[in-house]
PAMIBA-148037 format. One record per atom (N, C-alpha, C, O): residue in one letter; atom name; residue number from 1; x, y, z. Coordinates in Angstrom, 3 decimals. Layout:
BEGIN
(A CA NUM (X Y Z))
...
END
This chain:
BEGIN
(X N 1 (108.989 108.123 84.421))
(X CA 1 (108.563 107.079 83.512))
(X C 1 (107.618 106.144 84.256))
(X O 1 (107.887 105.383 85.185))
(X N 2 (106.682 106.320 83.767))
(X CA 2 (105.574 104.982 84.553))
(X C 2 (105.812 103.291 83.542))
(X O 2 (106.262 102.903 82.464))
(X N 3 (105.329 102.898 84.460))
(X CA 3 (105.359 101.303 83.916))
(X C 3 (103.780 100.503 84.171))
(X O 3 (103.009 100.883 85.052))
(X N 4 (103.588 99.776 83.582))
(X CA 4 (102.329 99.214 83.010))
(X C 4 (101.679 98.741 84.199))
(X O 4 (102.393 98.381 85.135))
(X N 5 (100.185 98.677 84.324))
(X CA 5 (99.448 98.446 85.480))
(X C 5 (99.577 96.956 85.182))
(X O 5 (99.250 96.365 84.153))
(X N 6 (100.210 96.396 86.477))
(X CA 6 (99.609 94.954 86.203))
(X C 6 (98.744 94.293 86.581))
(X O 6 (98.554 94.447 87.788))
(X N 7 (97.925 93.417 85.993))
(X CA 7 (96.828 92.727 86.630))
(X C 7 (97.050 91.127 86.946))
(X O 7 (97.800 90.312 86.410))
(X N 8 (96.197 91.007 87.920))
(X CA 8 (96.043 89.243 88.218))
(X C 8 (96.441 88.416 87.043))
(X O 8 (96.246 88.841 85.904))
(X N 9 (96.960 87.316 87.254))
(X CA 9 (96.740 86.090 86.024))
(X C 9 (95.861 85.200 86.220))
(X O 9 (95.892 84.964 87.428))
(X N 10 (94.982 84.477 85.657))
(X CA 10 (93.800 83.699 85.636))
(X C 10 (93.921 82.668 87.047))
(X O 10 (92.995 82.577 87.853))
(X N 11 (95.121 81.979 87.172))
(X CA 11 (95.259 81.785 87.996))
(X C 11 (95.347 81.865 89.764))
(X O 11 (95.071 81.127 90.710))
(X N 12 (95.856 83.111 89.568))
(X CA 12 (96.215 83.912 91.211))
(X C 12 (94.340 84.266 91.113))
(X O 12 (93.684 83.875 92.077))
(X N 13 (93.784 84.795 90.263))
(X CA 13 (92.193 84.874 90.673))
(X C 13 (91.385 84.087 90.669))
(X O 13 (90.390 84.392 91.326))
(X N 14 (91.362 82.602 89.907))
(X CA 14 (91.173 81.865 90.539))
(X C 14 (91.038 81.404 91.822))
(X O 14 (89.995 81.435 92.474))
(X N 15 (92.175 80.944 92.207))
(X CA 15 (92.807 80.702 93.422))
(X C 15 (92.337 81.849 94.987))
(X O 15 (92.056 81.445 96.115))
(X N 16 (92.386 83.018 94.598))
(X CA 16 (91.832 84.193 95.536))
(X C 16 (90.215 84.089 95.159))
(X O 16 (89.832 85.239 95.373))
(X N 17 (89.534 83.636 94.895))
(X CA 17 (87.977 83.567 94.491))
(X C 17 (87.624 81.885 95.240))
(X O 17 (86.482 81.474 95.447))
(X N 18 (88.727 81.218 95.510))
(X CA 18 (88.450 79.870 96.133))
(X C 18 (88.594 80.453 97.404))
(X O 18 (87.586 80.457 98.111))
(X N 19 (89.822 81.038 97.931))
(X CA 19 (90.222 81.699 99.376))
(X C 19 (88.613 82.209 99.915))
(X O 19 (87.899 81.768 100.816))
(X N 20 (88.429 83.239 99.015))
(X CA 20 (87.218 83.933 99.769))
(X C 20 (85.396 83.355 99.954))
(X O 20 (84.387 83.696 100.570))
(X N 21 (85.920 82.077 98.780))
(X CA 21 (84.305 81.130 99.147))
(X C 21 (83.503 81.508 98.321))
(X O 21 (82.471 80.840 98.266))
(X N 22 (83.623 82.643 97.404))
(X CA 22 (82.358 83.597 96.278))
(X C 22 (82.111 84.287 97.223))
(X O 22 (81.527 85.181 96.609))
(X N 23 (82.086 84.583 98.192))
(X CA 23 (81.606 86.233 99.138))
(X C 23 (83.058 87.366 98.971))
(X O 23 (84.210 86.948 98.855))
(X N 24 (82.749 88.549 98.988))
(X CA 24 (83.274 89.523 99.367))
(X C 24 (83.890 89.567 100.340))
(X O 24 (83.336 89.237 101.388))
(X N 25 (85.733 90.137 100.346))
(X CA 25 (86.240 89.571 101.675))
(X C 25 (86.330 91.230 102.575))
(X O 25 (87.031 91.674 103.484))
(X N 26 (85.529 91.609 101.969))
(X CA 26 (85.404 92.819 102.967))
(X C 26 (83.834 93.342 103.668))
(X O 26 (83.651 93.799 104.797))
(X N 27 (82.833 93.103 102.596))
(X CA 27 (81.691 92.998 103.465))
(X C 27 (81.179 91.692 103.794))
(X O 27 (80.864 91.517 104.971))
(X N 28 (81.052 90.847 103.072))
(X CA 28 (80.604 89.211 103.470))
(X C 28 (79.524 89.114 102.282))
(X O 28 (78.730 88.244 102.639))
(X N 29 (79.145 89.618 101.036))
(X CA 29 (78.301 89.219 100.782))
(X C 29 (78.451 88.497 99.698))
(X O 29 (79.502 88.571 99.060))
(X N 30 (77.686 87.888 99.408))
(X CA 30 (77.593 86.225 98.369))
(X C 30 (77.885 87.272 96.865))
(X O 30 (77.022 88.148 96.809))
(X N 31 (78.663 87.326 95.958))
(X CA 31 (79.637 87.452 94.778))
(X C 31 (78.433 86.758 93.782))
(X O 31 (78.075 85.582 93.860))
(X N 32 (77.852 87.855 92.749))
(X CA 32 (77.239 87.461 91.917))
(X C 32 (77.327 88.047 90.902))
(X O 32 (77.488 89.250 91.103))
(X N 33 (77.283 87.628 89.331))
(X CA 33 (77.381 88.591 88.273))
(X C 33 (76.488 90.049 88.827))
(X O 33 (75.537 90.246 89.585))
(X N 34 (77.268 90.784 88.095))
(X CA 34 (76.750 92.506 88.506))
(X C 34 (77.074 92.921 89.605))
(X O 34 (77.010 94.138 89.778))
(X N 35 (77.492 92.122 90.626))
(X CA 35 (77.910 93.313 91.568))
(X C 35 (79.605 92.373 91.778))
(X O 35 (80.147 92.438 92.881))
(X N 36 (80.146 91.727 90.861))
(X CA 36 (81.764 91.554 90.820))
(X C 36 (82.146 90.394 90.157))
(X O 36 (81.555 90.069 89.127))
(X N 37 (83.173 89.638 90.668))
(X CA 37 (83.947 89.645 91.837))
(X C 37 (85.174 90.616 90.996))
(X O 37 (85.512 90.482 89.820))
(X N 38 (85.632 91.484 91.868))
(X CA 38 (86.722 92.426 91.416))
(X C 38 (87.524 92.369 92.827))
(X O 38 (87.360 92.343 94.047))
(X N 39 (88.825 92.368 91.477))
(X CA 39 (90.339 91.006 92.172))
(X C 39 (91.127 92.852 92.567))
(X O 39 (91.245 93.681 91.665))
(X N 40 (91.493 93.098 93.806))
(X CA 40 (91.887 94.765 93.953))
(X C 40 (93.458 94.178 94.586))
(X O 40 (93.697 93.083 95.094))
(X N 41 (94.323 95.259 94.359))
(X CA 41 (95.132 95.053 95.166))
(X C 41 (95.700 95.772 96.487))
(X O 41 (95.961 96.971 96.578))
(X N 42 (95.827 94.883 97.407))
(X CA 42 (95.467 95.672 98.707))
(X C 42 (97.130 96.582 98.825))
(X O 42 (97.329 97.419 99.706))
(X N 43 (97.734 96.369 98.220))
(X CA 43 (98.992 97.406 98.514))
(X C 43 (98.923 97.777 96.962))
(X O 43 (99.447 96.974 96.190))
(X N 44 (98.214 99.129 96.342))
(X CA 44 (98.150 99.667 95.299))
(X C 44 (99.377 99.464 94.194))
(X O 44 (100.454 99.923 94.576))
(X N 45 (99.372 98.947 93.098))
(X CA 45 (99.987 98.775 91.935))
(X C 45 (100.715 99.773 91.797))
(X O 45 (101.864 99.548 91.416))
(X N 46 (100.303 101.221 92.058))
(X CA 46 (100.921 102.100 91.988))
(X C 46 (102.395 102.351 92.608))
(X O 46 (103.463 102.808 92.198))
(X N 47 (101.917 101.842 93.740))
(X CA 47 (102.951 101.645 94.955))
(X C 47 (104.041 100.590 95.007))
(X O 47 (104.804 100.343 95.941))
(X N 48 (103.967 100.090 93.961))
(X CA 48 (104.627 98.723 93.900))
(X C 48 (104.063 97.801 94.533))
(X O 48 (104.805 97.148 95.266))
(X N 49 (103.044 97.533 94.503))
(X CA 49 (102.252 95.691 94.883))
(X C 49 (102.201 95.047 93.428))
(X O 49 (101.980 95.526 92.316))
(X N 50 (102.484 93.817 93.866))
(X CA 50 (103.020 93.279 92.600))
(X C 50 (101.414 92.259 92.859))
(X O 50 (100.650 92.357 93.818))
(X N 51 (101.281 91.283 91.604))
(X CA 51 (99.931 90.541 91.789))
(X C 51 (100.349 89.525 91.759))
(X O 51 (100.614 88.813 90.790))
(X N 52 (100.490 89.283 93.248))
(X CA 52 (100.544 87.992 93.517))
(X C 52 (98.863 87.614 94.707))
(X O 52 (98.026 88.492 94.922))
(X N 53 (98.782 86.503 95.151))
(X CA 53 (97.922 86.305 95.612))
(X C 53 (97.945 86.625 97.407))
(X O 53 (96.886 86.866 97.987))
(X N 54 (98.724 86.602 97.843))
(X CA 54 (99.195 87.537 99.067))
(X C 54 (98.368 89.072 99.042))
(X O 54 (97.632 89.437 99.959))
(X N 55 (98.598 89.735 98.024))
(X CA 55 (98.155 91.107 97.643))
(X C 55 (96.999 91.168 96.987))
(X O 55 (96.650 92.212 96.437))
(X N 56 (96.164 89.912 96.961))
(X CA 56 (94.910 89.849 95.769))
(X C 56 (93.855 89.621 96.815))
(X O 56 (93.734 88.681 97.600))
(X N 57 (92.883 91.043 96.590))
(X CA 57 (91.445 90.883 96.996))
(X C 57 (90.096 90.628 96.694))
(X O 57 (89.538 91.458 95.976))
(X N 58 (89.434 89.630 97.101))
(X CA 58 (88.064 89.475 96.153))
(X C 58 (87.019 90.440 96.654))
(X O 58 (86.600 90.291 97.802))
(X N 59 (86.554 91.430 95.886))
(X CA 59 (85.852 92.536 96.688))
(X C 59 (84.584 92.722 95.637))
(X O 59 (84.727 92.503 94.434))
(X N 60 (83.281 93.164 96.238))
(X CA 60 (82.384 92.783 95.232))
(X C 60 (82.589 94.333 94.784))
(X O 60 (83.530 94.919 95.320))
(X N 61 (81.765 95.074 93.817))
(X CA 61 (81.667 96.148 93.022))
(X C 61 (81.844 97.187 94.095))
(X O 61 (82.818 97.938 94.139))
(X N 62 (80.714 97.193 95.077))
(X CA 62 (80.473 98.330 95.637))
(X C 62 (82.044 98.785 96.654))
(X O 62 (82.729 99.790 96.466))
(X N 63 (82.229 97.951 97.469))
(X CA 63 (83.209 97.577 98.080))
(X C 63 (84.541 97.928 97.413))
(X O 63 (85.373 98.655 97.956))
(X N 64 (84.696 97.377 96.214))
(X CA 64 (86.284 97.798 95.554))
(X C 64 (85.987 99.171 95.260))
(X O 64 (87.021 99.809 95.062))
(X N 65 (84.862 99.897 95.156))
(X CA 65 (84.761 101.336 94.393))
(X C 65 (85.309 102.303 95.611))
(X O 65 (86.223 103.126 95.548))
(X N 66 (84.356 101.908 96.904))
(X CA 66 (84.941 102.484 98.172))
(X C 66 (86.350 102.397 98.612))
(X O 66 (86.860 103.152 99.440))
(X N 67 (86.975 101.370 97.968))
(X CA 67 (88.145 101.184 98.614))
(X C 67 (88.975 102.350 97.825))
(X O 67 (89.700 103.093 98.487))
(X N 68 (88.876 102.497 96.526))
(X CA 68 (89.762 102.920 95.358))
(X C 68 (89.771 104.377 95.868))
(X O 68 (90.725 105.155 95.862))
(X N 69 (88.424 104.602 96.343))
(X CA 69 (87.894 106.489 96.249))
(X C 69 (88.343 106.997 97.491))
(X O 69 (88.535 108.197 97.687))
(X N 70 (88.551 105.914 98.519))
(X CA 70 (88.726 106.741 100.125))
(X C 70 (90.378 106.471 100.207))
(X O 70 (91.118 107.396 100.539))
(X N 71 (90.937 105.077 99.865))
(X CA 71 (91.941 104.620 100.333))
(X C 71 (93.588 104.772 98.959))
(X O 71 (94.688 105.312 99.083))
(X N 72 (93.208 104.318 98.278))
(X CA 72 (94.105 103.739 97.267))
(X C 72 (94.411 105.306 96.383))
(X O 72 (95.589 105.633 96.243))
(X N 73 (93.545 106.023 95.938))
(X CA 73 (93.587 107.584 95.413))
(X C 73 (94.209 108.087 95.986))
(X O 73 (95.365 108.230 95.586))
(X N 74 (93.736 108.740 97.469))
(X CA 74 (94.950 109.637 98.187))
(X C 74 (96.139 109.553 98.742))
(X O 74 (96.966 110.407 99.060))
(X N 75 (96.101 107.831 98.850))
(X CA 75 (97.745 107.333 99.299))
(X C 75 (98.353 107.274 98.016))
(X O 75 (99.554 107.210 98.280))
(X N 76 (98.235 107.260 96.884))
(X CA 76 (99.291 107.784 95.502))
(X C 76 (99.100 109.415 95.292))
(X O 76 (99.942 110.191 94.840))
(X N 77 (98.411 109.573 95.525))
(X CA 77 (98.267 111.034 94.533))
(X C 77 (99.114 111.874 96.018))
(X O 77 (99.669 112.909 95.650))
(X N 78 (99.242 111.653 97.201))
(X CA 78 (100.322 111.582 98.291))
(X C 78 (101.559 111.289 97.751))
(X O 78 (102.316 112.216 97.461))
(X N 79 (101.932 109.947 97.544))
(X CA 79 (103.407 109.623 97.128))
(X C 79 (104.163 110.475 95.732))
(X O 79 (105.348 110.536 95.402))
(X N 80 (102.913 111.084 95.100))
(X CA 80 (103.212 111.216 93.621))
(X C 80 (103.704 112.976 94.470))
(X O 80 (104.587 113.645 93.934))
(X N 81 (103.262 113.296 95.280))
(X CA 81 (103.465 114.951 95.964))
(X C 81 (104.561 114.718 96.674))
(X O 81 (105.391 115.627 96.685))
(X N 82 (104.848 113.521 97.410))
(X CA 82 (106.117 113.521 98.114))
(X C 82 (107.396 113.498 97.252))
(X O 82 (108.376 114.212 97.463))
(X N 83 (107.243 112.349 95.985))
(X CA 83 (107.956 112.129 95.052))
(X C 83 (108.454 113.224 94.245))
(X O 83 (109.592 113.248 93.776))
(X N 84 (107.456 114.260 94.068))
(X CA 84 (107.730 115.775 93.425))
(X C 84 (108.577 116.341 93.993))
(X O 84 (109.625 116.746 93.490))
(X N 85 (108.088 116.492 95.605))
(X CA 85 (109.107 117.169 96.481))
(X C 85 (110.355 116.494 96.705))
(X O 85 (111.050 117.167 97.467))
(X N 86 (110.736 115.769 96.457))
(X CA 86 (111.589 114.922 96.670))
(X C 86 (113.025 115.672 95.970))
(X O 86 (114.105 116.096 96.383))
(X N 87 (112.147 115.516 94.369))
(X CA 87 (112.954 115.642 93.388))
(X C 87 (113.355 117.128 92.689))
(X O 87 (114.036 117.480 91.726))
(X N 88 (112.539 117.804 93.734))
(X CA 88 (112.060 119.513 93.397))
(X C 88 (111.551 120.230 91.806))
(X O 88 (111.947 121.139 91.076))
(X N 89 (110.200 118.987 91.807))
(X CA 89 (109.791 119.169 90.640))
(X C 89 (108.262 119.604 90.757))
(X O 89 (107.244 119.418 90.090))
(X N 90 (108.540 120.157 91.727))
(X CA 90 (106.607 120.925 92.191))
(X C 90 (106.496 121.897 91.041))
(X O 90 (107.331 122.637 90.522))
(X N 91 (104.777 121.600 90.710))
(X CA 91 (104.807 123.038 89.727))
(X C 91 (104.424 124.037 90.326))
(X O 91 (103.893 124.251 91.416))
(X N 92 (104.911 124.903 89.094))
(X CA 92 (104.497 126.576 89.438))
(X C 92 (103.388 126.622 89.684))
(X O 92 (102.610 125.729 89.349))
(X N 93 (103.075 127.570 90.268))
(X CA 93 (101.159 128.109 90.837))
(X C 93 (101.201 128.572 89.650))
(X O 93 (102.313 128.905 89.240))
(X N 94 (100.223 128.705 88.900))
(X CA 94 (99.226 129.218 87.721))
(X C 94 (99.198 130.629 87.361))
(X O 94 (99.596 131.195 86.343))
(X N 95 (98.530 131.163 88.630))
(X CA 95 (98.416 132.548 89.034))
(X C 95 (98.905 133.003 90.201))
(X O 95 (98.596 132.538 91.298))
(X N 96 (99.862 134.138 89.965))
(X CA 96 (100.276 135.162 91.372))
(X C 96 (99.171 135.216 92.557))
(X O 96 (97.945 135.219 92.664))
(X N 97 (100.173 135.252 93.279))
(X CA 97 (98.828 135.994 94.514))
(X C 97 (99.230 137.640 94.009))
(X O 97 (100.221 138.304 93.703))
(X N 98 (97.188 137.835 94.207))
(X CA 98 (97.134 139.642 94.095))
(X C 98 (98.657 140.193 95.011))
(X O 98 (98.975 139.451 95.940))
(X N 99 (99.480 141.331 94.783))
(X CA 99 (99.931 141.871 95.673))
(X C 99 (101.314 140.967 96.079))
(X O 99 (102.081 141.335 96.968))
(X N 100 (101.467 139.989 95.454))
(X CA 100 (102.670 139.428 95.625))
(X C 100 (103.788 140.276 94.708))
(X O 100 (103.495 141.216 93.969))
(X N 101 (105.194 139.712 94.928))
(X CA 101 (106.116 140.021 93.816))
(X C 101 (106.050 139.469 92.289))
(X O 101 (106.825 139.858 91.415))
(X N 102 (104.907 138.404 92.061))
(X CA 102 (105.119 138.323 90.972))
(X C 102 (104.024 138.222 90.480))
(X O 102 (103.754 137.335 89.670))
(X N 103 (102.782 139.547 91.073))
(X CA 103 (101.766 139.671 90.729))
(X C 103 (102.008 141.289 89.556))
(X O 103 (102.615 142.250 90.029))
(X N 104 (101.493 141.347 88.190))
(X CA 104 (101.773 142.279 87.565))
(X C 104 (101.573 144.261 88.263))
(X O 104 (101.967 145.420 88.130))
(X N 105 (100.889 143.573 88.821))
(X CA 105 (100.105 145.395 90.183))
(X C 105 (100.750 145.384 91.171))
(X O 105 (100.751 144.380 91.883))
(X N 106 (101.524 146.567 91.512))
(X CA 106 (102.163 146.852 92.825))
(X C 106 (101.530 147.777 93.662))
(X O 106 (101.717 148.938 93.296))
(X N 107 (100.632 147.607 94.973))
(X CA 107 (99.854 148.236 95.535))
(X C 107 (100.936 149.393 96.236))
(X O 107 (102.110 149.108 96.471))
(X N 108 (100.449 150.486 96.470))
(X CA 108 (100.811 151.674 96.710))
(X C 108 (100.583 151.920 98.094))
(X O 108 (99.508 151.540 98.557))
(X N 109 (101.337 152.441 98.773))
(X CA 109 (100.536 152.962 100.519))
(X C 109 (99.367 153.710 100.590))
(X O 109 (98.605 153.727 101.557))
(X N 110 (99.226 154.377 99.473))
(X CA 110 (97.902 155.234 99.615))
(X C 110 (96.768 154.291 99.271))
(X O 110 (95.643 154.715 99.539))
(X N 111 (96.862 153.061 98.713))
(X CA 111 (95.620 152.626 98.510))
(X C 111 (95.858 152.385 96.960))
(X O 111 (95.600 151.269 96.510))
(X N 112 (96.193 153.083 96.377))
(X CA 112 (96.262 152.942 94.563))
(X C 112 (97.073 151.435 93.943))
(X O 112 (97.726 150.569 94.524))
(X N 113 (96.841 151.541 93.115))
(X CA 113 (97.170 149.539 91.737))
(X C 113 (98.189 150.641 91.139))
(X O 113 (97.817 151.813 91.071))
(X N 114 (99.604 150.221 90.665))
(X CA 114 (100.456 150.232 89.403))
(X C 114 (100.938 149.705 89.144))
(X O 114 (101.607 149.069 89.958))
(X N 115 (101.113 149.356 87.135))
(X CA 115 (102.285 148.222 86.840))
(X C 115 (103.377 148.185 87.684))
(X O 115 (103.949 149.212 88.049))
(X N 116 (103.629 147.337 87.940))
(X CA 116 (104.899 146.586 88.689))
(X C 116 (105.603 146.537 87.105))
(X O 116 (106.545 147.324 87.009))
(X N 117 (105.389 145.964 86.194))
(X CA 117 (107.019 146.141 84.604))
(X C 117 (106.333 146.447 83.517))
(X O 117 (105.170 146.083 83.689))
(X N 118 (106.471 146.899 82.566))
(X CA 118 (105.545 147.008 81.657))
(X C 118 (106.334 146.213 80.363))
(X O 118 (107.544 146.091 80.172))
(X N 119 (105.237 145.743 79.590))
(X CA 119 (105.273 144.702 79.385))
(X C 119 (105.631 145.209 77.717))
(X O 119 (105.812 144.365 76.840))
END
């Protein structure tokens, strides 16, 4: 069961947009319509970071996009694989491997393909 993304309250971004001065607190640059200010959270929502201002980043466009694509993506889509395994809820592979047991062709010593069950 997932639960709702939460976001900043007017306040906590406020307040984190005074912290950082209008610059970006990851490259330094001066915060102007079109390139932000976008409020990120540095311990992913996903993960349980809650939005408070402790966890609230002022990051301009380019900057929060990099963060999301290198950092914040593969550390959930990680937990969400550990969490599977956890619970032994990995899915099935799609397709057999050729030549496996639960590939429909059972290769022969001579070289020859036959049904393995017929269907």
């Amino acid at each position: 069961m997932s639960r709702r993304r939460s976001e900043f309250p007017g306040k906590i971004r406020a307040a984190a947009f005074e912290r950082a001065k209008g610059c970006c607190e990851e490259c330094g640059v001066s915060i102007r319509p079109g390139n932000g200010p976008e409020y990120d959270h540095r311990i992913p929502d996903a993960l349980g970071g809650e939005p408070t201002l402790d966890n609230c980043a002022v990051l301009c466009r380019s900057c929060h996009g990099a963060k999301t694509a290198k950092e914040d993506v593969p550390r959930i889509a990680k937990a969400k694989r550990v969490q599977r395994g956890h619970i032994n809820a990995k899915p099935k592979p799609t397709r057999p491997i050729p030549g496996s047991r639960n590939h429909h062709l059972k290769r022969k010593v001579g070289g020859g393909t036959v049904p393995r069950w017929k269907d």
